[in-house]
KEKE-3310 file (N, C-alpha, C; in steps of 0.2 Angstrom, whole numbers, plus 5000, padded with zeros to 4 digits):
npx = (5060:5065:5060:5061:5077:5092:5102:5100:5102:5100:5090:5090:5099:5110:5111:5099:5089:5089:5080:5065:5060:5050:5036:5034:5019:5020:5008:5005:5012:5012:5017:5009:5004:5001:4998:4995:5005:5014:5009:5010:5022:5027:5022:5030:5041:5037:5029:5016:5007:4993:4976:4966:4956:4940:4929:4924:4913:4907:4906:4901:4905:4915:4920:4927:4942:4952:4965:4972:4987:4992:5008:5018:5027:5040:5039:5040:5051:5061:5060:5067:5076:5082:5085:5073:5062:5056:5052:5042:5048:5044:5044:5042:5026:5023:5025:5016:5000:4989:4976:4971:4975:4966:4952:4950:4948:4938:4928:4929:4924:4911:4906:4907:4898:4887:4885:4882:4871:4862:4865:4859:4847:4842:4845:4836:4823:4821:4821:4808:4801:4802:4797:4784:4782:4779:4769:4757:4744:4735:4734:4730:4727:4739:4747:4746:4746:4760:4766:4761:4770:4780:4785:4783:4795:4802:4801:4806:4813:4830:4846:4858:4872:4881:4879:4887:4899:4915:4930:4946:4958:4967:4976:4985:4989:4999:5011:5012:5009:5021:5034:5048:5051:5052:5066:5071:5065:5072:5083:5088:5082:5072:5082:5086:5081:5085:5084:5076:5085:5079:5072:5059:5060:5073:5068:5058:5066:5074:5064:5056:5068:5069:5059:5045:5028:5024:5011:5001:4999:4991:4978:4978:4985:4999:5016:5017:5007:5015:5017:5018:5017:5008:5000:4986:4984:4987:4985:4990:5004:5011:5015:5021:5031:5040:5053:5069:5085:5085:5076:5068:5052:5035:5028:5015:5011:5018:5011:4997:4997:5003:4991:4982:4986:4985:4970:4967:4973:4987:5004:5015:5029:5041:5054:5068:5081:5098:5115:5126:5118:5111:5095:5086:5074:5059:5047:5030:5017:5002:4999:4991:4984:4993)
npy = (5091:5105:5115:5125:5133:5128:5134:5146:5163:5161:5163:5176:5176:5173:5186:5192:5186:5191:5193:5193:5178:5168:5159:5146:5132:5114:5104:5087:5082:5093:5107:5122:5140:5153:5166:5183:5192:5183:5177:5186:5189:5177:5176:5187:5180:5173:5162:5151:5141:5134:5138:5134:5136:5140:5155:5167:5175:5166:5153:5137:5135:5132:5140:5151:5153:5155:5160:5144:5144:5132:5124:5119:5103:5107:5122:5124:5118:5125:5140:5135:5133:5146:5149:5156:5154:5143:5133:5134:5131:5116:5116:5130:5130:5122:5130:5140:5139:5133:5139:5149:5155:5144:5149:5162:5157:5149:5159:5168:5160:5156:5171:5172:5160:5166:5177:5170:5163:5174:5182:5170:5169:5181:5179:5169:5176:5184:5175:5170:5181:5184:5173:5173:5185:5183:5173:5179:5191:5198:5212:5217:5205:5194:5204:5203:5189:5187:5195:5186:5175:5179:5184:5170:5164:5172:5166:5153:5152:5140:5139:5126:5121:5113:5116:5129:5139:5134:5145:5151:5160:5167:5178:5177:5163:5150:5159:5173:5169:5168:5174:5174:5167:5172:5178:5166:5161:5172:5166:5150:5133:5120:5104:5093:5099:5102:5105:5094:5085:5077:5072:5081:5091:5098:5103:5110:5122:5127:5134:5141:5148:5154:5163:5158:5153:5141:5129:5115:5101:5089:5088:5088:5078:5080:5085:5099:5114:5126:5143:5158:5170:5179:5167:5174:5180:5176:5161:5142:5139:5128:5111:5104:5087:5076:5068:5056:5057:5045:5036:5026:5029:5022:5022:5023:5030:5041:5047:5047:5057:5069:5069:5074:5085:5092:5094:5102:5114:5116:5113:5099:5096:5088:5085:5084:5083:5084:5078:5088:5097:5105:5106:5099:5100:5094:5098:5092:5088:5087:5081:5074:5057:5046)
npz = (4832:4837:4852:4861:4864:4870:4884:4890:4896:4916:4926:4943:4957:4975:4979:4971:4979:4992:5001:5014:5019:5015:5024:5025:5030:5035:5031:5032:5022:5012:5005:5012:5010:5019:5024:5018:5014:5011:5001:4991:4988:4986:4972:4966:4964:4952:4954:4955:4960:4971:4973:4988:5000:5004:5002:5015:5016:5005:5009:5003:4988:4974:4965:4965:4976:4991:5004:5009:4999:4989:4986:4973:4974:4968:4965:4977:4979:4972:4977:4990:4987:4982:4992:5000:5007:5020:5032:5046:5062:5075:5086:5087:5087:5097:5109:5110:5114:5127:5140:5138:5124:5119:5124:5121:5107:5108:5112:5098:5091:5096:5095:5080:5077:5080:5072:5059:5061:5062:5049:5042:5046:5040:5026:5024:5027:5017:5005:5007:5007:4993:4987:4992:4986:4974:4973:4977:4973:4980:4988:5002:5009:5005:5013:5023:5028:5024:5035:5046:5042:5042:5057:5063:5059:5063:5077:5077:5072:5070:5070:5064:5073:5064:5054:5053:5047:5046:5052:5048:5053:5045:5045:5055:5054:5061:5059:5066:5079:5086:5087:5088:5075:5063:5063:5062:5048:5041:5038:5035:5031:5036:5042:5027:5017:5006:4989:4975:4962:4953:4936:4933:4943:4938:4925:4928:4934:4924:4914:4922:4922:4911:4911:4909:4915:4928:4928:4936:4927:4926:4922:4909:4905:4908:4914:4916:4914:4903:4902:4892:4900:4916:4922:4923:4913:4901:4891:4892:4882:4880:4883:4896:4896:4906:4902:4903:4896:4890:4892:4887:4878:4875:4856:4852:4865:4861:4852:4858:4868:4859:4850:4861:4867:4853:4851:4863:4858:4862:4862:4862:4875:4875:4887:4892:4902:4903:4906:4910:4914:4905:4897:4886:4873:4865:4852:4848:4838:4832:4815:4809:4803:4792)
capx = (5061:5068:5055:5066:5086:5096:5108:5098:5102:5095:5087:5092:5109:5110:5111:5095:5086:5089:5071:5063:5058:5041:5034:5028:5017:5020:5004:5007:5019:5009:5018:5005:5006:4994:5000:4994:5011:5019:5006:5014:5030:5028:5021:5034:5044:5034:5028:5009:5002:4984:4971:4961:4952:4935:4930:4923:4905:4902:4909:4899:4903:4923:4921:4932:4945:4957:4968:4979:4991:4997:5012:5020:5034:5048:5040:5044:5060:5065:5060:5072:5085:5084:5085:5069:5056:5059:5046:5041:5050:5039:5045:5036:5021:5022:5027:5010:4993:4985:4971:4971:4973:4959:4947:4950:4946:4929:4923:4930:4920:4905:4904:4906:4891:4880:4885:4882:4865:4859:4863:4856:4839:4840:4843:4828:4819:4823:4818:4801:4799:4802:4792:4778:4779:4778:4763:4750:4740:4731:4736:4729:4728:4745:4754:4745:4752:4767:4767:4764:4775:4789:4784:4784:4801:4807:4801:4804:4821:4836:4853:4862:4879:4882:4879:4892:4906:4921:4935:4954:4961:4974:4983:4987:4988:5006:5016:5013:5011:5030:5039:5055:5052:5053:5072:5072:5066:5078:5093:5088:5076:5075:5087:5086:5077:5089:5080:5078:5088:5076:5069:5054:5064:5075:5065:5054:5070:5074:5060:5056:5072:5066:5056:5039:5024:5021:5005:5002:4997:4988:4972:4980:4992:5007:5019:5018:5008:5019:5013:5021:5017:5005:4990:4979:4983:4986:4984:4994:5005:5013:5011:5028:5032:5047:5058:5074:5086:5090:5072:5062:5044:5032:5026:5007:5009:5019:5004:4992:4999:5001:4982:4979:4988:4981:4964:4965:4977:4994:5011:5018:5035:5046:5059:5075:5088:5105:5121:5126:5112:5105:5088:5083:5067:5057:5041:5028:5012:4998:4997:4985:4987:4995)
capy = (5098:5108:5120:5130:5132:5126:5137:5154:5166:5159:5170:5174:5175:5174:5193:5195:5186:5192:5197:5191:5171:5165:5157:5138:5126:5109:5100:5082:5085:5095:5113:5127:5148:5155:5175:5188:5195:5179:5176:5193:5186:5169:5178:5190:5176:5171:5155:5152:5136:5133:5143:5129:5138:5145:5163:5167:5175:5160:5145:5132:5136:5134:5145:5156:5151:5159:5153:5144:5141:5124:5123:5111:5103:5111:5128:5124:5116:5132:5144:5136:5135:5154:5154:5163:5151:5140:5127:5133:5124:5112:5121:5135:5126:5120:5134:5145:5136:5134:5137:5157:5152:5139:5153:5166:5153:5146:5167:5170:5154:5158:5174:5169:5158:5172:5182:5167:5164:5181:5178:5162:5171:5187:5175:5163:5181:5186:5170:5171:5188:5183:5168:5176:5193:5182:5169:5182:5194:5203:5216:5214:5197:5195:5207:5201:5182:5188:5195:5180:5170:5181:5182:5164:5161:5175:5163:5147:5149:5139:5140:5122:5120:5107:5121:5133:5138:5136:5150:5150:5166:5168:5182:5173:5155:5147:5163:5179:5167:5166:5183:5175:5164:5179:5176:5158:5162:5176:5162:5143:5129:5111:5100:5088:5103:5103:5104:5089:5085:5076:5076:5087:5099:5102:5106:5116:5127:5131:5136:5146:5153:5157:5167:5154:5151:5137:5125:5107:5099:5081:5087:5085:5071:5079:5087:5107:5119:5131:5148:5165:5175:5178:5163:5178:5184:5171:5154:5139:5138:5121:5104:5098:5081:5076:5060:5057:5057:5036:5033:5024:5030:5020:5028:5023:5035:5049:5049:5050:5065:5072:5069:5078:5093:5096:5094:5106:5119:5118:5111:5096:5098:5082:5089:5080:5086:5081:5077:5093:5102:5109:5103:5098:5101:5093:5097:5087:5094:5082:5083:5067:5051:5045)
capz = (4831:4844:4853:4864:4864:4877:4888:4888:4904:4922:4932:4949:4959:4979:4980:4970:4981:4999:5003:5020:5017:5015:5030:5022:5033:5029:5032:5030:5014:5008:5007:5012:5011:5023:5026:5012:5010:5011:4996:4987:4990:4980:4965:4962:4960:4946:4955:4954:4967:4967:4981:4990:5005:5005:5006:5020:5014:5002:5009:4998:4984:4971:4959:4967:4980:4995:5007:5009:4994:4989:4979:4968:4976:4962:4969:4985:4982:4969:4984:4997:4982:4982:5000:4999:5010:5026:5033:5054:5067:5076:5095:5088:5087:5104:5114:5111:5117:5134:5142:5135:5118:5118:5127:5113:5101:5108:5110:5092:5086:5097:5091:5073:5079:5081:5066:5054:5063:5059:5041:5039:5047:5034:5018:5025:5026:5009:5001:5008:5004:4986:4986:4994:4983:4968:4972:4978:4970:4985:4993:5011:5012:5005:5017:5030:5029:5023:5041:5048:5041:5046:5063:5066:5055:5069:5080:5076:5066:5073:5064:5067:5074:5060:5047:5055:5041:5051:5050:5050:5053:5039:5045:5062:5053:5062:5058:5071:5085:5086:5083:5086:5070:5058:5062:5060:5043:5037:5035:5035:5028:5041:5039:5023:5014:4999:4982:4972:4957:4949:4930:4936:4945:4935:4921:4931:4936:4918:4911:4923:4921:4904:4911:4911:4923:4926:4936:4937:4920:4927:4918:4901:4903:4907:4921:4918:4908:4903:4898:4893:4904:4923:4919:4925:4906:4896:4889:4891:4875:4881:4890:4897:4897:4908:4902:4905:4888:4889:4893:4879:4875:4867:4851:4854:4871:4860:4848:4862:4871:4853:4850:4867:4864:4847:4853:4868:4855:4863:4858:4869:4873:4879:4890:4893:4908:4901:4913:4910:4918:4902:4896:4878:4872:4857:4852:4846:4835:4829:4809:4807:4801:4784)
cpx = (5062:5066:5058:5075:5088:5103:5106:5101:5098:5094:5089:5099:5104:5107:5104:5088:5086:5085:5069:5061:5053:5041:5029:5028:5015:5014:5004:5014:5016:5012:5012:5008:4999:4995:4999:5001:5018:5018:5011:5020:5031:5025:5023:5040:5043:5031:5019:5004:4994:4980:4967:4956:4947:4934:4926:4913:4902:4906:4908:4900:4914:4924:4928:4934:4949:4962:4967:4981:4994:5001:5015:5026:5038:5046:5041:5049:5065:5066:5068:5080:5088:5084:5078:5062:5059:5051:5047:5044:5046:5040:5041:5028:5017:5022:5022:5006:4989:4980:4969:4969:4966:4952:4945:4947:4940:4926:4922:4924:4911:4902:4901:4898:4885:4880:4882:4873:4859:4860:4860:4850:4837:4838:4838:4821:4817:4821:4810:4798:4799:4797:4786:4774:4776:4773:4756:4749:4737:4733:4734:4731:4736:4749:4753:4748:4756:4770:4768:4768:4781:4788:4787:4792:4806:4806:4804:4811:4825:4840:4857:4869:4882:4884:4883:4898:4912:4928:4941:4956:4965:4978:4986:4991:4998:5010:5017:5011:5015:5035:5044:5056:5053:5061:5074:5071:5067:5083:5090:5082:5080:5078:5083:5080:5079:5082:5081:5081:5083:5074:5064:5059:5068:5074:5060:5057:5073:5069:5056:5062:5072:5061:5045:5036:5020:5016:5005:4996:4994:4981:4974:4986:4999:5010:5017:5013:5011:5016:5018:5022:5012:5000:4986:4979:4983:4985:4988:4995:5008:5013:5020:5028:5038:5048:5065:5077:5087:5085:5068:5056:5040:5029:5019:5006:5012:5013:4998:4992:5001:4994:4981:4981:4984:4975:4962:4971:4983:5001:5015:5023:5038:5053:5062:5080:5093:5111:5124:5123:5110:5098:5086:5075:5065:5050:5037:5020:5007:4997:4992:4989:4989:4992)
cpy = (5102:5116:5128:5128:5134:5132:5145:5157:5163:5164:5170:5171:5173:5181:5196:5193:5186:5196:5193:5182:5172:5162:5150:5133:5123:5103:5093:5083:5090:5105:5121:5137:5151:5166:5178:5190:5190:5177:5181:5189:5180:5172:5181:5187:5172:5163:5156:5147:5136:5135:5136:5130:5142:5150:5163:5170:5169:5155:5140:5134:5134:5135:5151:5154:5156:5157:5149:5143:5135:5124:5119:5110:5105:5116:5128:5120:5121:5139:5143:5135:5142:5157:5159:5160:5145:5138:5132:5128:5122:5117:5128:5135:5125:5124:5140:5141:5138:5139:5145:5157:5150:5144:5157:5162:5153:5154:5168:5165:5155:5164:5175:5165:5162:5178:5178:5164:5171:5182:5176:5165:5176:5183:5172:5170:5183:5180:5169:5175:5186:5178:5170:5182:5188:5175:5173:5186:5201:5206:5216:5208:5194:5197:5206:5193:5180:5190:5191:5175:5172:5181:5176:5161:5167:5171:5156:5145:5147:5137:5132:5123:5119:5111:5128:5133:5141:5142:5149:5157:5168:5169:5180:5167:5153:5154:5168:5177:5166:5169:5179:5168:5167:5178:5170:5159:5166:5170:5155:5139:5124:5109:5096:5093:5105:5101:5098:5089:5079:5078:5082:5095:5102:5106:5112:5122:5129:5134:5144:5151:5157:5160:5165:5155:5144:5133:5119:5104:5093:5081:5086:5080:5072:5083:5093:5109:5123:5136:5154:5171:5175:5173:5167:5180:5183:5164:5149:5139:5131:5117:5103:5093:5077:5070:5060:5057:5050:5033:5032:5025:5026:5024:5030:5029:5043:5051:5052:5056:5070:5075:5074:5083:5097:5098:5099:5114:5121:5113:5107:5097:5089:5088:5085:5082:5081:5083:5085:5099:5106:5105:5104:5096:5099:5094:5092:5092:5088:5084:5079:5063:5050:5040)
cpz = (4837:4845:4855:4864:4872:4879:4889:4896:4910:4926:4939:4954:4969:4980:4979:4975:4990:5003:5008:5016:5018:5021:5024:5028:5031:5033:5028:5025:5011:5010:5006:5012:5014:5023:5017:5008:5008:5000:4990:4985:4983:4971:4961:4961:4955:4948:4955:4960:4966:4975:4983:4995:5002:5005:5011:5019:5010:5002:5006:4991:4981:4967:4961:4976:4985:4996:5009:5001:4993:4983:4977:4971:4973:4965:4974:4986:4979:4973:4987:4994:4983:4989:5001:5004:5015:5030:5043:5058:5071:5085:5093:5089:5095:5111:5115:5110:5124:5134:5138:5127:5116:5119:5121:5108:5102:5109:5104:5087:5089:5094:5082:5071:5076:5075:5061:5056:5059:5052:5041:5037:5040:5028:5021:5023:5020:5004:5002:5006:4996:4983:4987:4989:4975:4967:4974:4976:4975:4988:4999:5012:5011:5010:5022:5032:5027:5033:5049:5048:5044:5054:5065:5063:5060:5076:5085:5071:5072:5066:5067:5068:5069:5055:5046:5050:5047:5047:5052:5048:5051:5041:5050:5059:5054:5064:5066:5076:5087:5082:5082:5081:5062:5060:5060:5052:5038:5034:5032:5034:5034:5036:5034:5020:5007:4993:4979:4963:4952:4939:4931:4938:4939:4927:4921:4933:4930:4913:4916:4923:4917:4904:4910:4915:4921:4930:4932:4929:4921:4923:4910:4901:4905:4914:4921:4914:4909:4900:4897:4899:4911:4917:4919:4918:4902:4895:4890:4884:4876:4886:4888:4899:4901:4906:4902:4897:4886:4889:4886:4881:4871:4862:4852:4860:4870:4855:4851:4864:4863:4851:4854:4865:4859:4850:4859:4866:4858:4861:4866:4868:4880:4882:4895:4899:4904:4907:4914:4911:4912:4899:4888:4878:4866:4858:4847:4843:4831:4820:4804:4804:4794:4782)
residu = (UNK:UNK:UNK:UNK:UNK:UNK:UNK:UNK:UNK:UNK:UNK:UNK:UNK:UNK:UNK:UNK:UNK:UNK:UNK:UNK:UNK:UNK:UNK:UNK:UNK:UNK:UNK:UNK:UNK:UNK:UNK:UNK:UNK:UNK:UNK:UNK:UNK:UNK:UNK:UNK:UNK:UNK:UNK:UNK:UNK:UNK:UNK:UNK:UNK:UNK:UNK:UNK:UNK:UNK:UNK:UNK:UNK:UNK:UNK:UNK:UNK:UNK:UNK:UNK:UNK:UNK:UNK:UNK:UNK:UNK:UNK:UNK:UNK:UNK:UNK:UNK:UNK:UNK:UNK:UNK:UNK:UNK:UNK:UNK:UNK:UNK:UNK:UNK:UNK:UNK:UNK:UNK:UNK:UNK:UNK:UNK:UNK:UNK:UNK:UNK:UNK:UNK:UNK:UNK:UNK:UNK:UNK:UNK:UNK:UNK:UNK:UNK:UNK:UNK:UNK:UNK:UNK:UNK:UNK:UNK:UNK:UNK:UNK:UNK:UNK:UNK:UNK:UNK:UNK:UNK:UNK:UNK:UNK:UNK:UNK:UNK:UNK:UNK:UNK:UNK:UNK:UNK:UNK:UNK:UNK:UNK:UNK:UNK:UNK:UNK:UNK:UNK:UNK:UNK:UNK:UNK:UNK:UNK:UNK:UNK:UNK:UNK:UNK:UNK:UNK:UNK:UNK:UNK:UNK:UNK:UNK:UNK:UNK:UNK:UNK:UNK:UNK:UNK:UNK:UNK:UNK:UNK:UNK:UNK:UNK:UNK:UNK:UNK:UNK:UNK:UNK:UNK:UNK:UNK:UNK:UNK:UNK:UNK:UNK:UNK:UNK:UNK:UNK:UNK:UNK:UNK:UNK:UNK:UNK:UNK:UNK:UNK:UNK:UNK:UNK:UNK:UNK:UNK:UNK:UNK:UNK:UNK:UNK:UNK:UNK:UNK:UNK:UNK:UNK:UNK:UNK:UNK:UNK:UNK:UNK:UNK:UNK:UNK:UNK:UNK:UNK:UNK:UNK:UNK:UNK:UNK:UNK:UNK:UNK:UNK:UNK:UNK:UNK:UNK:UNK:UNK:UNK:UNK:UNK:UNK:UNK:UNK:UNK:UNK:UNK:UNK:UNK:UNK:UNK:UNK:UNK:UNK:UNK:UNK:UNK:UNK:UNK:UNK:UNK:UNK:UNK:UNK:UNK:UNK:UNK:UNK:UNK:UNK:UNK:UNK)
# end
C-alpha cells in the first residue's frame, strides 16, 4: 500500500537559501553546532540534531540538555547541499593560541572555581538547615547546634577540584576566534564535502522536502522518525526504513518491524530511492496473525 506519493514539489532552490552558513565543528566525524544563532539557523531549515552538553547550573543531571548540537550525517550533508553550512578550516584553529589564550583560560577556570565553591557551601548549608530544622524539637538547644554546625561546616568545608563542572564557553566555541572565517563560510564546504547519494540520504532529502522533521530512529529499529511537524509539538507518525528497491527482506524481519510499530502506535514505512531519484514508499501496519 502506498503511504506517500512519489514526485511532490522539493523544497528549496539556491536563491532561497543564500543565508550566512552555519559554522559546523567536526569533532572526530562527528558534526557539531556550538553558536546560538548558528542553532536558529539549522532549525529554520527544519532540521532538528540532538542537544548533548550540560547546562551549566545543573550539570549532573540529562533530563534537559544544551550545547552543542549533534547532527545526523543527512543533515549535515543536506546543509552543504544547500550551501548553507561549511566545516572550520584547520589554519583557523591554529593561528589563535599562545601564552594569552591559555592565561585567560586558567583565570576564567579559576574564577569559575571560586564561584562553584561558594555554591557547593550554600547547598551544604541548606541541607543541614533542613535536616536540622526537621530532627529537633527545642528551640534553644536546637538553634544553638544548629549554630555550631554551620560555623564548623564554614570552617571546615573544602570543595574538591575533581568536583569542578567544567565549562565551555559556547558563544566563543571555534567560531569568533577567527573573524576572517565568517567569509570562508559565506561560499564553500572542505574539499570532499559533497553530500552522499546514498539510500539514507536520499530519503532523508525527500521527505523533508515533503515538508517532514525528521531525528534518528535507532530506538525503534529503524533509520528516521518522521513526524509532521516541529517534534516540540508532535508525535512521530512514522518509522522509516531505508532498503534499496532490488534488495530482498526476510519476511520474519518485516513482521518484526511491523510488530514494533504497532506496539509503539506508528506506521513503518519501507522507503525505496529509485534510479530516477524519486522514492517509493510502502507502508506496513501490523493486523495480527491469521
Amino acid at each position: 500500500m502506498e503511504a506517500l506519493s512519489c514526485g511532490e514539489r522539493r523544497l528549496g532552490s539556491e536563491e532561497e537559501y543564500a543565508a550566512p552558513a552555519v559554522g559546523v565543528s567536526l569533532c572526530d566525524s562527528a558534526p557539531l553546532v556550538w553558536r546560538m544563532q548558528d542553532l536558529r539557523a539549522v532549525r529554520a531549515e527544519g532540521l532538528v540534531g540532538a542537544l548533548l552538553g550540560s547546562l551549566p547550573r545543573t550539570p549532573r543531571q540529562n533530563g534537559r540538555l544544551g550545547r552543542p548540537l549533534l547532527l545526523l550525517p543527512e543533515e549535515e550533508g543536506l546543509l552543504r547541499e544547500r550551501r548553507a553550512a561549511a566545516a572550520l578550516p584547520d589554519r583557523c584553529q591554529q593561528d589563535w593560541g599562545g601564552a594569552e589564550l591559555r592565561q585567560k583560560h586558567e583565570e576564567e577556570e579559576k574564577r569559575s572555581f571560586e564561584e562553584q565553591s561558594v555554591l557547593a557551601l550554600e547547598d551544604r548549608k541548606l541541607a543541614l538547615l533542613r535536616a536540622m530544622t526537621g530532627a529537633e524539637s527545642g528551640a534553644t538547644s536546637a538553634d544553638e547546634a544548629l549554630r555550631r554546625r554551620l560555623q564548623a561546616l564554614d570552617q571546615n568545608f573544602t570543595f574538591p577540584q575533581s568536583a569542578m563542572a567544567v565549562q565551555l564557553s559556547t558563544a566563543r566555541a571555534g567560531l569568533s576566534y577567527c573573524p576572517e572565517a565568517r567569509a570562508f563560510l559565506q561560499a564553500y564546504g572542505p574539499p570532499g564535502a559533497e553530500p552522499r547519494c546514498d539510500a539514507r540520504y536520499q530519503v532523508f532529502r525527500d521527505l523533508r522536502g515533503r515538508g517532514f522533521y525528521l531525528t534518528s530512529a535507532g530506538k525503534f529499529g529503524g533509520d528516521f522518525l518522521v513526524y509532521p511537524g516541529d517534534p516540540l509539538r508532535f508525535h512521530a507518525h512514522f518509522i522509516a526504513v531505508c532498503v534499496s528497491l532490488d534488495e530482498s527482506v526476510c519476511l520474519l524481519d518485516v513482521l518484526a518491524v511491523a510488530r514494533l510499530g504497532s506496539n509503539v502506535k506508528k506506521t513503518v514505512l519501507l522507503c525505496s530511492p529509485g534510479p530516477d531519484a524519486r522514492v517509493c514508499y510502502t507502508s506496513l501496519q501490523w493486523s495480527g496473525m491469521i
